[in-house]
Structures are given as structure tokens and as C-alpha cells.
C-alpha positions as protocol buffer text, in pm:
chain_id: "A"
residue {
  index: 1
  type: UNK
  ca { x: 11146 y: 11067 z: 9322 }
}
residue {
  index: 2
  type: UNK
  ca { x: 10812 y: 11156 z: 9442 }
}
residue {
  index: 3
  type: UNK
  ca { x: 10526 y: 10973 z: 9258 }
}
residue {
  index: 4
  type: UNK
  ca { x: 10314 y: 11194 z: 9043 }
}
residue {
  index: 5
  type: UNK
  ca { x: 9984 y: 10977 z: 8984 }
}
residue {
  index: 6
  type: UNK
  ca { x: 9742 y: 11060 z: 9290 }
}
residue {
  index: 7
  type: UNK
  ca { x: 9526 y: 10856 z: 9419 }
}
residue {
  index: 8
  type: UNK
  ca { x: 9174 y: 10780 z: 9257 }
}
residue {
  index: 9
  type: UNK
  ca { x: 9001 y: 11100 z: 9247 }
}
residue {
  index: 10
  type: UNK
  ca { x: 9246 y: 11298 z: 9353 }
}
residue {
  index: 11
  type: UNK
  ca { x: 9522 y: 11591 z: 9229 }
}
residue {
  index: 12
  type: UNK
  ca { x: 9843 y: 11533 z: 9412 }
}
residue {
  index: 13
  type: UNK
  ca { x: 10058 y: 11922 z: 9428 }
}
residue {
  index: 14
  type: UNK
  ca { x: 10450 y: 11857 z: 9377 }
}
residue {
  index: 15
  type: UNK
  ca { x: 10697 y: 12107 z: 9475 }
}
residue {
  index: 16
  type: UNK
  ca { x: 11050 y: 12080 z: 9383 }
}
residue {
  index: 17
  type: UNK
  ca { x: 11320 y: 12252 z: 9539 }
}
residue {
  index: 18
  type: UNK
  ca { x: 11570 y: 12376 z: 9344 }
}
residue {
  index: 19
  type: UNK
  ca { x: 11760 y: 12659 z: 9570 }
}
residue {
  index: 20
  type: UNK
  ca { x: 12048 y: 12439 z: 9758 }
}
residue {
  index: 21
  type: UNK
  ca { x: 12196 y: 12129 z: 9642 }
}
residue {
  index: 22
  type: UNK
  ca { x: 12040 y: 11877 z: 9395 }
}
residue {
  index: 23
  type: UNK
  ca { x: 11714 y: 11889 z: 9237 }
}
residue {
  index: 24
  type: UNK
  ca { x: 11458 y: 11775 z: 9489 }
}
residue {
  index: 25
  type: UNK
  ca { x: 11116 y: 11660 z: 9510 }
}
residue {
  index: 26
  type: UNK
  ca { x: 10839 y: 11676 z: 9805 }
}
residue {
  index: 27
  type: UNK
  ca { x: 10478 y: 11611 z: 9820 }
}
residue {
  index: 28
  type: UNK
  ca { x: 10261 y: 11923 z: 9912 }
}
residue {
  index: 29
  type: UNK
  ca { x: 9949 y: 11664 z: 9961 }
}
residue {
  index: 30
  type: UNK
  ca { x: 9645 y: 11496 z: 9786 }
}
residue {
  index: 31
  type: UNK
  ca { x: 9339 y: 11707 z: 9758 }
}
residue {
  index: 32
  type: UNK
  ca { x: 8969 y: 11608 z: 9637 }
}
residue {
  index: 33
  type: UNK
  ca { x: 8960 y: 11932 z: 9321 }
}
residue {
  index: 34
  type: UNK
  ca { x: 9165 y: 12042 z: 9149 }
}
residue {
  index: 35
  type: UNK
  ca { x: 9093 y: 12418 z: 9250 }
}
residue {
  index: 36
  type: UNK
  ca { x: 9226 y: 12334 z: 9578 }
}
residue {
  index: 37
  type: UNK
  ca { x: 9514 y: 12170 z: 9467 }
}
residue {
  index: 38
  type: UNK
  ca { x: 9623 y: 12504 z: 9263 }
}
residue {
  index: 39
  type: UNK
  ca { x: 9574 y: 12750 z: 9562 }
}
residue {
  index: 40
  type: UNK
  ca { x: 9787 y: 12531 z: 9799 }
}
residue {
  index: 41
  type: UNK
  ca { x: 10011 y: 12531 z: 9456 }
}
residue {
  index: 42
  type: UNK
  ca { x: 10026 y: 12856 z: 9387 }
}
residue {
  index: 43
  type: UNK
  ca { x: 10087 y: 12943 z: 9790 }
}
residue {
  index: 44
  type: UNK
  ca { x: 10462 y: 12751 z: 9736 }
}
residue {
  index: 45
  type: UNK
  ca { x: 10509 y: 12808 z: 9399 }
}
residue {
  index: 46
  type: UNK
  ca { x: 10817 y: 13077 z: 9399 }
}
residue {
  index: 47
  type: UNK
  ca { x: 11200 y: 13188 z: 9230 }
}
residue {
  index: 48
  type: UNK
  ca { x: 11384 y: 12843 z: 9268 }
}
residue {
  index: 49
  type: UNK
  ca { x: 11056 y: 12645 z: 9391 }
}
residue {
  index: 50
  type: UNK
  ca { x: 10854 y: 12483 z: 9125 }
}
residue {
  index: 51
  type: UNK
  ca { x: 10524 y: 12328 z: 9200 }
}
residue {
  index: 52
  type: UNK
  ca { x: 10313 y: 12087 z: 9000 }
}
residue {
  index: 53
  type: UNK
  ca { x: 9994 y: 11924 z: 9003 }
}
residue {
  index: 54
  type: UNK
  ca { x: 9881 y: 11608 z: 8905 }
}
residue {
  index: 55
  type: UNK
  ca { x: 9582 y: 11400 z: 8816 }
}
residue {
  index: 56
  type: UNK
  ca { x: 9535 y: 11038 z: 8900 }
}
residue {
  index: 57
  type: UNK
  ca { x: 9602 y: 10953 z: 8601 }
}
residue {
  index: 58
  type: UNK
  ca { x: 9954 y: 11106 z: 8624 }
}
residue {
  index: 59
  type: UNK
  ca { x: 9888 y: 11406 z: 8398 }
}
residue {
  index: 60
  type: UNK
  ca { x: 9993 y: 11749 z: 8455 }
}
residue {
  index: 61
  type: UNK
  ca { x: 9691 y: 12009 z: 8527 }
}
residue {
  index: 62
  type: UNK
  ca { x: 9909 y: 12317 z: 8627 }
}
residue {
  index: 63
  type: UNK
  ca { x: 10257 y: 12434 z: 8699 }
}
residue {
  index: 64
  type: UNK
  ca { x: 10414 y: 12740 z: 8860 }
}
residue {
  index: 65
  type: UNK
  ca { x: 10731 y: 12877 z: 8989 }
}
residue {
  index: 66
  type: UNK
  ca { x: 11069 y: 12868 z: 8824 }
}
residue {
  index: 67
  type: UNK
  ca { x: 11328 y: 12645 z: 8850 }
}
């Protein structure tokens, strides 16, 4: 499972794919806002992708996509 909290200062975007096989999760990077952790978000975010963003503290700032 990929970790959620992001570094210090940071918003880490989660995708997870859900299309073939088992539920799986993959880091879409570590970015300094959070506005440009939503558009590289909202770029994967689809039917059968899910993508998440975190805080550093672990807390969820925005989700998109369906599962």
C-alpha cells in the first residue's frame, strides 16, 4: 500500500487503479501546493481510476474519479 502522509510541506496525489485485477495503488508524486497537486490529480482522475491527495499530515484534501 502506498503511504498517504507526504512529506513535510508537501501534498502527495494517489491514484488507484481499479480497471484489471486487484485494487491497486501508485504514487502520482509530491508537490509543494496543493493547487498543483489537484491539476496533476484531476489530469488521471477517470471511470475505474481514482485519485487522491494528501497532506503531510495524512489527511485527505481532494478526491476524484470513480472506482
Amino acid at each position: 500500500m502506498q503511504e498517504l502522509k507526504a512529506p513535510l510541506g508537501k501534498f502527495r496525489v494517489v491514484g488507484v487503479d481499479t480497471f484489471v485485477g486487484p485494487r491497486e495503488d501508485y504514487s502520482l508524486g509530491d508537490f509543494d501546493s496543493l493547487s498543483q497537486a489537484i491539476r496533476k490529480a484531476k489530469k488521471h482522475a477517470g471511470e475505474m481510476n481514482p485519485v487522491y491527495v494528501y497532506d503531510d499530515n495524512g489527511i485527505l484534501k481532494w478526491s476524484g474519479g470513480t472506482s
